[in-house]
N, C-alpha and C positions, 0 to 999 in steps of 0.2 A: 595599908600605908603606901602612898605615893613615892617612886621613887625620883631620882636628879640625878640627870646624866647632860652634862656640856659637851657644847659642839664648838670648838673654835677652829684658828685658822692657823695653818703653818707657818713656821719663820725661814727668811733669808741665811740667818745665823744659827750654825749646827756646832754642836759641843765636840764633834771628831770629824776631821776635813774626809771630803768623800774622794774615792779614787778617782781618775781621769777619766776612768769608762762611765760611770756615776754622775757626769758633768756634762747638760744637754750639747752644751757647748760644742762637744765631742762628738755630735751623733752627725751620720752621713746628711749630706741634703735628702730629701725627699717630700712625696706630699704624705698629709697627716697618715693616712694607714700606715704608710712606709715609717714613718718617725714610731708609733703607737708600736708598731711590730718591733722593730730594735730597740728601744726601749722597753718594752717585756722582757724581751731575750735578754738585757743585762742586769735588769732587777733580780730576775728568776735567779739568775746562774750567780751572782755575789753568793760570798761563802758565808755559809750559815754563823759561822764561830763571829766574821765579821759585825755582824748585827748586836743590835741594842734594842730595849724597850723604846716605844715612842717618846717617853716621860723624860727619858737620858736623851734623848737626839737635838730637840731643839731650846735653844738658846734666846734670851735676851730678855728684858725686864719683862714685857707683858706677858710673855708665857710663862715668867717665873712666878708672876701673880695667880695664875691659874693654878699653878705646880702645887704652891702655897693654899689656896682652896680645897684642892684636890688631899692633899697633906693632912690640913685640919677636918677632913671626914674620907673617909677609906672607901665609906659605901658608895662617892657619889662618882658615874661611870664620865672616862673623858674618851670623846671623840677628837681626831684632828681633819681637816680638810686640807690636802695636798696636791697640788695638780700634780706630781710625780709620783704618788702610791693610791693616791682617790679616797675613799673614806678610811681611816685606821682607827681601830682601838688603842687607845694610851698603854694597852700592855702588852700589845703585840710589837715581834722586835723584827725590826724594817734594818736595810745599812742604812748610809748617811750616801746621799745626793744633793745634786744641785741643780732644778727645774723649776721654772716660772714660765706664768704665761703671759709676766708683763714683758711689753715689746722693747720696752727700753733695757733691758738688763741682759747681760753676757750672757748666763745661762736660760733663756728665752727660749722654747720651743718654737715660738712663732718666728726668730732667726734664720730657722733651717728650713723651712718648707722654701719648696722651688718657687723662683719669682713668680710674682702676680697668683699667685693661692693666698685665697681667705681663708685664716685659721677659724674652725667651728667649735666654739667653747661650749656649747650642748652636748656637742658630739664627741668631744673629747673623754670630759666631765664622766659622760654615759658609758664608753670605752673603755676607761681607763678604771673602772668599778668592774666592768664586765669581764673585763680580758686579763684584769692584771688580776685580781682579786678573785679570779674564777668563780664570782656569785652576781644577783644582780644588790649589792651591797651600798645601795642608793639611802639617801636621807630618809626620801619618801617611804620608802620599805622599812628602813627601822625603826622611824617613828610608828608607822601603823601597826608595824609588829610589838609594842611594846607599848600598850595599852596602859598598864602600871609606871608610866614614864615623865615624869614632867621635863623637856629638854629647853636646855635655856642655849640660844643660837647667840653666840660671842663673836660676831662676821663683820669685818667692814664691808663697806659698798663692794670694792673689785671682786670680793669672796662671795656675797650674795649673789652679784649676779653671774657668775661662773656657774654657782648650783642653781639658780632662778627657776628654770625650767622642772627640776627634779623636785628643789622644799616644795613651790609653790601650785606643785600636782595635788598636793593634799587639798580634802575637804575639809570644811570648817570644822568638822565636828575632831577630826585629829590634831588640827592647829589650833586647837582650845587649849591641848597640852602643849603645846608653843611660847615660849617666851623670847621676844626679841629685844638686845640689848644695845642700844648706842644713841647717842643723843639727838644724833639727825637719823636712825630708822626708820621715820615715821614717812620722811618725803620722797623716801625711795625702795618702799615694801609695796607691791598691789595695794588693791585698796579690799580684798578680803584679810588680807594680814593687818591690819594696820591696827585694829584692837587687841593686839597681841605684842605691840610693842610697849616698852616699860618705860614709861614717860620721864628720865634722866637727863638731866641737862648738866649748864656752866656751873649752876650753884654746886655742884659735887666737889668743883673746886675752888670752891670761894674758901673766905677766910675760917668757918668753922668747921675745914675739910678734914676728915677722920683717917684720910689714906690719898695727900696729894699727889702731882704725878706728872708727866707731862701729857700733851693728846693723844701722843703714838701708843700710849697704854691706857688708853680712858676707857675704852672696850672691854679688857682686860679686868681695871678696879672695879668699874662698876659692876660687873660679873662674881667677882669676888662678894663685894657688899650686898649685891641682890642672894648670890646662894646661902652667903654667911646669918646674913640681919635680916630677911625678909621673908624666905623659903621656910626656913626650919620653925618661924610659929605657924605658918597655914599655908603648909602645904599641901591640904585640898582644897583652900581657895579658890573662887576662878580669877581667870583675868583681869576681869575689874574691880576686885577687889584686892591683886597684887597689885594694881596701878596707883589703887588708893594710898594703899600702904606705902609706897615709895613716893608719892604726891606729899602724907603727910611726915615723910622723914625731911624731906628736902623743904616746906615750908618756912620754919623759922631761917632757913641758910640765906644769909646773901652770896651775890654774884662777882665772883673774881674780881681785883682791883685791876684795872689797865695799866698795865706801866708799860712806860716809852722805854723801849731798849735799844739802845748804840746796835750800827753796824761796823764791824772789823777786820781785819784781814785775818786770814790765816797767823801770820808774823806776829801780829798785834795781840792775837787769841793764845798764841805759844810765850808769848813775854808774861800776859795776866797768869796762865796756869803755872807758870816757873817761880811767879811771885807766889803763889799759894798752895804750891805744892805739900809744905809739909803741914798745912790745916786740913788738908784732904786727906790726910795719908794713904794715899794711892788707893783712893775711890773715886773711879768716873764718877758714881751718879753724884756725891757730897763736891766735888769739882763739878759740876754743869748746877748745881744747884748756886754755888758760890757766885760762877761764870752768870746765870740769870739775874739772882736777887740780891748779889751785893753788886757786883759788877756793872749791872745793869747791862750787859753784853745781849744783843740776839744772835741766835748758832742753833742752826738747824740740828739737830741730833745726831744724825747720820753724820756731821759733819765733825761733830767735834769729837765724835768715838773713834774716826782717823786720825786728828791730829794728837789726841791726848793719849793714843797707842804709838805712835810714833816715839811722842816725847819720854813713854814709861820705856820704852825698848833703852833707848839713849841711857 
């Protein structure tokens, strides 16, 4: 019997604020070894009692939906991909930090390197497995080491291609137990990957969607729905015939309706939720469901979880 182990991606949002030293933000200039090396040395030395399971650490709808997977079957193993601890087990217990390797964000590693250095995301990726994790504790090696393994990879683009160089060392013959999940996979995996992605699209969210959402979690459901409704009758199928199998789920589904949504201000966006506050009763996601499809409001996500914390603090 086959088993099912997910690999997803870590979140911005941690369920307990990490200390200062814990905050890339915080690390000296240097170039990458020099950043790789202080950053060891503060992971290592956090106090043990500090720590949590991975499962406890991070926060926000999509990983909740994963949580929720993981919840509804005990057996099935979770991977997380961090650029601040490198590959984790879901039950191994890590502190709470704050590192990215996107350029635009405070806590940004690529901030601190001395001007005019190119951060090397291969190099890092490979490092920070090797050095923090004292193994070479790569995708590529887990997968091949776990032969009994069906791993279904739950990654946006920026997370793929961070580990690119590592997933896509495999052979076919290992990426046969490979399952890739997200609707555009297909135009930006190699082209030896590409039968191993799970051909998901818009109709998941059309009108006779079983688990709607918004996109920042479509990774997320669909990963849910493939381990939940698709794995568990054949899971020794191969890949084309898990293809099939979600080809014929999504067939009868039509494709999302377009609706035109208003743009707002801030001000504007704090009036509508004051209006409907107590229909939501102080739930973000039943207020940004309101804010979209009665309201007809557009609001980026990130956007409105600022102001609609602001207004519940008030």
């Amino acid at each position: 019997m086959m088993k099912i182990a997910i690999i997803t991606a870590c979140t911005n949002r941690k369920k307990i604020p990490p200390s200062s030293l814990l905050c890339a933000n915080n690390l000296p200039v240097g170039d990458q070894n020099d950043l790789l090396y202080s950053w060891k040395k503060r992971v290592n030395e956090s106090p043990y009692s500090d720590r949590i399971p991975v499962t406890s650490l991070y926060a926000g709808r999509g990983f909740f939906e994963i949580l929720k997977t993981i919840k509804n079957n005990h057996k099935i193993q979770l991977w997380v991909v961090s650029a601040g601890l490198g590959l984790v087990n879901g039950e191994e217990k890590v502190p709470s930090y704050n590192l990215t390797i996107s350029p635009s964000t405070r806590d940004s590693i690529q901030n601190k390197l001395i001007d005019g250095m190119q951060f090397d995301y291969r190099s890092w990726w490979h490092e920070i497995n090797s050095k923090l994790n004292y193994n070479d504790n790569h995708l590529s090696s887990l997968i091949k080491a776990r032969k009994d393994t069906i791993f279904v990879i739950s990654l946006p683009k920026s997370y793929l291609d961070f580990v690119a160089s590592d997933l896509f060392s495999l052979d076919e013959r290992s990426l046969s137990r490979v399952r890739f999940l997200g609707s555009n996979s297909i135009s930006f995996v190699p082209e030896i990957a590409k039968d191993f992605v799970m051909p998901y699209d818009e109709r998941f969210d059309g009108p006779e969607s079983i688990n709607p959402g918004t996109r920042s979690d479509f990774f997320q459901r669909i990963t849910r729905h493939f381990v939940e409704c698709i794995l568990p009758y054949n899971l020794s199928a191969t890949h084309k015939e898990h293809a099939k199998t979600v080809q014929d789920f999504l067939l009868p589904m039509r494709l999302p309706l377009r609706v035109k949504r208003a743009q707002k201000t801030n001000k504007e966006i704090e009036k509508i939720i004051k209006k409907n506050w107590d229909e939501c009763a102080g739930s973000s996601a039943k207020m940004l469901r309101i804010l979209r499809d009665n309201e007809l409001v557009a609001c980026e996500q990130s956007r409105f979880a600022i102001i609609f914390k602001q207004l519940k603090l008030q």
